[in-house]
Every structure is written in C-alpha cells, then in structure tokens.
Kinemage of the C-alpha trace (Angstrom):
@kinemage 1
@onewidth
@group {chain A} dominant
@subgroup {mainchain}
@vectorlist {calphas} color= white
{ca unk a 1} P -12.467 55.227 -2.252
{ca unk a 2} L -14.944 52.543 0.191
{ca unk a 3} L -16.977 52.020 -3.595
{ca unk a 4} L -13.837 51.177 -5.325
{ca unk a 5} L -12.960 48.744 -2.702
{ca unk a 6} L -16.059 47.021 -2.274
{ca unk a 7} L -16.950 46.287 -5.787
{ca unk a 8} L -14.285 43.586 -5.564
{ca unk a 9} L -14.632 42.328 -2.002
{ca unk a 10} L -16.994 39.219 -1.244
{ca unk a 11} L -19.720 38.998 1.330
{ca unk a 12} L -18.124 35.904 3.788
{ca unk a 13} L -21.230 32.904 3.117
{ca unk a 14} L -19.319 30.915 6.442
{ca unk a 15} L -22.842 29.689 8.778
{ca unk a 16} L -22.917 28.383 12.111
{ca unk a 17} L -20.865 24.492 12.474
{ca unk a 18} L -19.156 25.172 9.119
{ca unk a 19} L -15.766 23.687 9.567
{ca unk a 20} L -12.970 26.893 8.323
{ca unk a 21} L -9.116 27.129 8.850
{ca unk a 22} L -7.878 30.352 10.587
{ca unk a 23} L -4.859 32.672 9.470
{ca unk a 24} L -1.632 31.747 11.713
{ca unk a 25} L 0.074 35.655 11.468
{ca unk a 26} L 2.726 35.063 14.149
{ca unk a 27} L 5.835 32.880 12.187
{ca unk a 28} L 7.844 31.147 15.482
{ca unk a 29} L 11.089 32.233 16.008
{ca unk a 30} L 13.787 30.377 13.755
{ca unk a 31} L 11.063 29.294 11.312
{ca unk a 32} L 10.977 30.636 7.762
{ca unk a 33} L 7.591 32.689 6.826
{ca unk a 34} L 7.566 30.602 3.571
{ca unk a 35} L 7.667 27.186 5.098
{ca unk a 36} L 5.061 27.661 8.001
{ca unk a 37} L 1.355 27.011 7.560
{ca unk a 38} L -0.026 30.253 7.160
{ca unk a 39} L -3.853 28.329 7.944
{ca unk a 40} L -4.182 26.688 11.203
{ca unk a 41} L -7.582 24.477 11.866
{ca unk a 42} L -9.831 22.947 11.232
{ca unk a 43} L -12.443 25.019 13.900
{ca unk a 44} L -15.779 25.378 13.345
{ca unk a 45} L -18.163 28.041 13.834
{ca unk a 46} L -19.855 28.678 17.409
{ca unk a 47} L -21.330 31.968 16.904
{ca unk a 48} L -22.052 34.653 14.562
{ca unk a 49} L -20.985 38.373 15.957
{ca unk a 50} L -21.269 41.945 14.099
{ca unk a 51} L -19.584 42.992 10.585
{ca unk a 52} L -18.747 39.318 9.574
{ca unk a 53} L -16.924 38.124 12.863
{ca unk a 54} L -17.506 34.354 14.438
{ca unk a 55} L -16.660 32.857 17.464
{ca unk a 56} L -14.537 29.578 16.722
{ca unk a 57} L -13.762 26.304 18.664
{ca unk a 58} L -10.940 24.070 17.548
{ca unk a 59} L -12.148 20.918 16.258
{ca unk a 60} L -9.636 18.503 18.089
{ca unk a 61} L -9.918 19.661 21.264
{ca unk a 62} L -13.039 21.483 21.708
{ca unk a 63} L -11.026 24.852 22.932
{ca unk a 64} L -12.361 28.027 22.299
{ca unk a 65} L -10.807 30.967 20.836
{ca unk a 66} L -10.725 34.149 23.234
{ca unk a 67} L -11.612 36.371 20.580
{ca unk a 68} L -13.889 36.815 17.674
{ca unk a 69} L -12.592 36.266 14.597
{ca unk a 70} L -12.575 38.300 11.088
{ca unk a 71} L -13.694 36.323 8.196
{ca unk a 72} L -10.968 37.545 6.320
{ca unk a 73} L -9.023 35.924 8.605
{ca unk a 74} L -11.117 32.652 7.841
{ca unk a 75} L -10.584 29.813 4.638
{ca unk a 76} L -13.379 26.725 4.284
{ca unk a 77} L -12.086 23.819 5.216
{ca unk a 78} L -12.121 20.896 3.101
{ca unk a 79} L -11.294 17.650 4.552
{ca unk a 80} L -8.900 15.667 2.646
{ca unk a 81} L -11.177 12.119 3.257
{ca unk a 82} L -14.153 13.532 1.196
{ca unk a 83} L -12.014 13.266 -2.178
{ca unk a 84} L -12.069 10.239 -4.059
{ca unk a 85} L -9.358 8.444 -5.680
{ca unk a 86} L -8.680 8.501 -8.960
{ca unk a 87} L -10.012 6.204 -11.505
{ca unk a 88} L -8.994 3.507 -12.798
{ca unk a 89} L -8.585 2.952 -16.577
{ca unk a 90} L -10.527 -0.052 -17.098
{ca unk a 91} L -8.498 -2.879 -18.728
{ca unk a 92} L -9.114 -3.884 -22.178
{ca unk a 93} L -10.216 -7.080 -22.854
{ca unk a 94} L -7.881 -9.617 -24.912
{ca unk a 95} L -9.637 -11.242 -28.394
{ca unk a 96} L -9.875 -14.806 -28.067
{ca unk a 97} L -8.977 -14.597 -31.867
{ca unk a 98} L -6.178 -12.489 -33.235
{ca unk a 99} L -7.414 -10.310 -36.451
{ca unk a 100} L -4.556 -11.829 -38.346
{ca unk a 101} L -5.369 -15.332 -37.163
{ca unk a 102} L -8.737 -14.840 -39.267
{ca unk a 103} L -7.183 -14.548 -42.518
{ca unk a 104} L -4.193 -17.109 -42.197
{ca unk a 105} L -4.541 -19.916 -43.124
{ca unk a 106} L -3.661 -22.768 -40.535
{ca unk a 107} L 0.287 -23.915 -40.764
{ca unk a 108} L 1.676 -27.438 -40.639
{ca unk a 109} L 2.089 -28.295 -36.642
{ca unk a 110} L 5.647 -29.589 -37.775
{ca unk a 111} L 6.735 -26.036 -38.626
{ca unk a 112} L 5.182 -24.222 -35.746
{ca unk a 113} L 7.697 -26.170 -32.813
{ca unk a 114} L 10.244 -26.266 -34.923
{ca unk a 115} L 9.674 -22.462 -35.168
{ca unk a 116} L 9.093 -22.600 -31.396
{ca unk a 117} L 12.182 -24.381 -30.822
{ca unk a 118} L 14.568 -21.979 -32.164
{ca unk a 119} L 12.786 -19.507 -30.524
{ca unk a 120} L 13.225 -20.740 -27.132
{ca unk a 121} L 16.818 -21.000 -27.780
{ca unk a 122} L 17.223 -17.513 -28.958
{ca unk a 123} L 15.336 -15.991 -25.579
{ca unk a 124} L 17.327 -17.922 -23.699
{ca unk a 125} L 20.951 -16.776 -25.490
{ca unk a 126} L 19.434 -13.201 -25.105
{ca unk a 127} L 18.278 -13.238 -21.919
{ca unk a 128} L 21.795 -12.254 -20.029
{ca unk a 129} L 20.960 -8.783 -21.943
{ca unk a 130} L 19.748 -6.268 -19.466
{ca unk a 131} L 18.946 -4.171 -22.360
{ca unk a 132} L 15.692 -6.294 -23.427
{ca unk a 133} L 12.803 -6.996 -21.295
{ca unk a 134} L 12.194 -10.613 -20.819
{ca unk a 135} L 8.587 -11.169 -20.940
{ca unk a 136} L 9.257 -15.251 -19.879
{ca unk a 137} L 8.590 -15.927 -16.537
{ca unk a 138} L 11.882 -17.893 -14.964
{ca unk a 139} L 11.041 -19.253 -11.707
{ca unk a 140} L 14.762 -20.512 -11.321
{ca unk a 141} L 17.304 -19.247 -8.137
{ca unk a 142} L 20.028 -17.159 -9.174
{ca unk a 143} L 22.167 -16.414 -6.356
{ca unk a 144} L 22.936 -12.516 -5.155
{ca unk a 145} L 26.190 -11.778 -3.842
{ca unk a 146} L 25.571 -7.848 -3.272
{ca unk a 147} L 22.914 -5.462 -3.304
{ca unk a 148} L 24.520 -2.214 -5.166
{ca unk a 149} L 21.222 0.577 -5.005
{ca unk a 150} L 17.770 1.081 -4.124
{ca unk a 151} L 15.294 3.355 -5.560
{ca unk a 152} L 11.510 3.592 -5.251
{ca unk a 153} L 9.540 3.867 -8.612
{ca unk a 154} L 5.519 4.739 -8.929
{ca unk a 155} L 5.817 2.931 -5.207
{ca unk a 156} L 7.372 -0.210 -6.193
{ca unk a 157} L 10.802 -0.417 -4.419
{ca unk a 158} L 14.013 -1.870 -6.834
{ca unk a 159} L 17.181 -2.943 -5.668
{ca unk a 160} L 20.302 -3.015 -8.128
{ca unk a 161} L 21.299 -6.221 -7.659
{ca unk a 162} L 25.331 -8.133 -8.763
{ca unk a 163} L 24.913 -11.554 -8.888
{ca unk a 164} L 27.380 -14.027 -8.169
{ca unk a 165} L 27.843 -15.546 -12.117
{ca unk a 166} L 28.890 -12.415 -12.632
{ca unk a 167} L 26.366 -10.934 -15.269
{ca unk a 168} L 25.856 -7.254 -16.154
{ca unk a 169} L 23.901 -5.993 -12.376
{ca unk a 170} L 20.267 -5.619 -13.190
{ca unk a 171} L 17.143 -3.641 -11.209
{ca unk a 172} L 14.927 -5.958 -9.634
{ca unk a 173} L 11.835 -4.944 -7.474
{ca unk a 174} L 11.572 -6.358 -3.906
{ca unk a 175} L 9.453 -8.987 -4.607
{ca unk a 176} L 11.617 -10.567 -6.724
{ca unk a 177} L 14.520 -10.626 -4.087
C-alpha cells in the first residue's frame, strides 16, 4: 500500500527564505468554505525540521508560527509584481502612398472639391444617425439636458447622454462630456 502511494507523491524542493503560502483549514463562522482563501501568506521559511516540516514566519509582520509546519500544508508563493504586462501589438505604420494611388492616374483638382463638397454635405446630413460612426472630429458644443446611463467598457467609462435638440440619445465616453 506505502509503494502505491509514493510513486505519485513529490519530494517538497521548499529551502530556507523561500517565500510559500500556508493552508487556512479552519473556515470562520458564517463564511462559506468556497469563498474563503484556502492559502494564507506569504511566510517564508526559518527552519528546516524532520520528514519535510519548516518553521515559518509571516512576511508582514515578522510573527512566528508556534508550530512546524507540513509541506503538504505549504504552496510557493509567487508574487503578483514579478509578472509583466502584456504586450503591446506594435502599430502598423501608414504608407505615405496608397497602392491604388500608384496606378491612378492624377484627376482634375476641379473634380476632386467638387467631389469633396458633396461629401461634406452628405456627413453632415448623416451625422444625426447614431447608427454610423462619425470618423470627423466636431469640436462644436452641443448642449446635454440629462445623463440617462453609465457603463464602463475595456476601462473607458460612457455615459448615455439626451441632448437638448432632441436627437436620438447617444453613448459618449467621459472625456467627451
């Protein structure tokens, strides 16, 4: 029965000053077992006793723990500040030169703002849709009479905001409020 058992059991590799969390098995009253830590730490190791026991001391206050301690009672500690954030996707650069610019040839200037023209006229007729993002910077006041909602989105706080010309409400972010 002890070979069965100790094929699949580790040998502890905790040393002296290694930094470990320690099993909490008492749940306080009124708490649910599910929802309590079940590791309690960091401590780090003081001493090293018989048959894989240590003698711990809580890092934050330097208090010592009556007893020696099982290492099956014992989990390495890793401390959240030595992970790194993620990365960043880099951004990709924008072509000075368009790959259909290359093979068009150049238009009359005429054409292109009169083309530009009617274009400006259209965004602007389209821009009391919600439905379409406008990609045009407007840097003119419209006034709020009531903020309806809030929600917080990849950390950006948006308000749902009716405004007083009385357009469909829209979500803004905070900075533009």
């Amino acid at each position: 029965m002890k070979e069965r058992y100790d094929k699949n059991t580790k040998i502890p590799e905790f040393r002296l000053r290694d930094k470990v969390l320690l099993r909490e098995h008492v749940v306080p009253v009124g708490r649910s077992p599910k929802l309590v830590d079940k590791f309690n730490g960091p401590y780090y190791i003081t001493d090293c006793g018989p048959n894989f026991t240590y003698k711990l001391r809580r890092c934050s206050d330097q208090k010592e723990v009556k007893a020696m301690v099982n290492a099956s009672n014992l989990r390495q500690y890793v401390d959240p500040t030595d992970f790194r954030d993620p990365p960043q996707a880099p951004e990709r650069p924008v072509p000075d030169n368009p790959p259909d610019a290359q093979n068009n040839p150049p238009a009359d200037n005429d054409q292109d703002d009169q083309i530009a023209d009617d274009e400006s006229t259209d965004s602007d007729t389209n821009s009391d849709n919600g439905d379409e993002p406008n990609n045009v910077i407007d840097d003119t006041f419209h006034e709020v009479e009531k903020l309806l909602n809030n929600r917080k989105t990849r950390g950006i706080q948006y308000f749902l905001v009716k405004w007083k010309d009385g357009s469909k409400p829209t979500w803004e972010p905070k900075q533009n409020i």
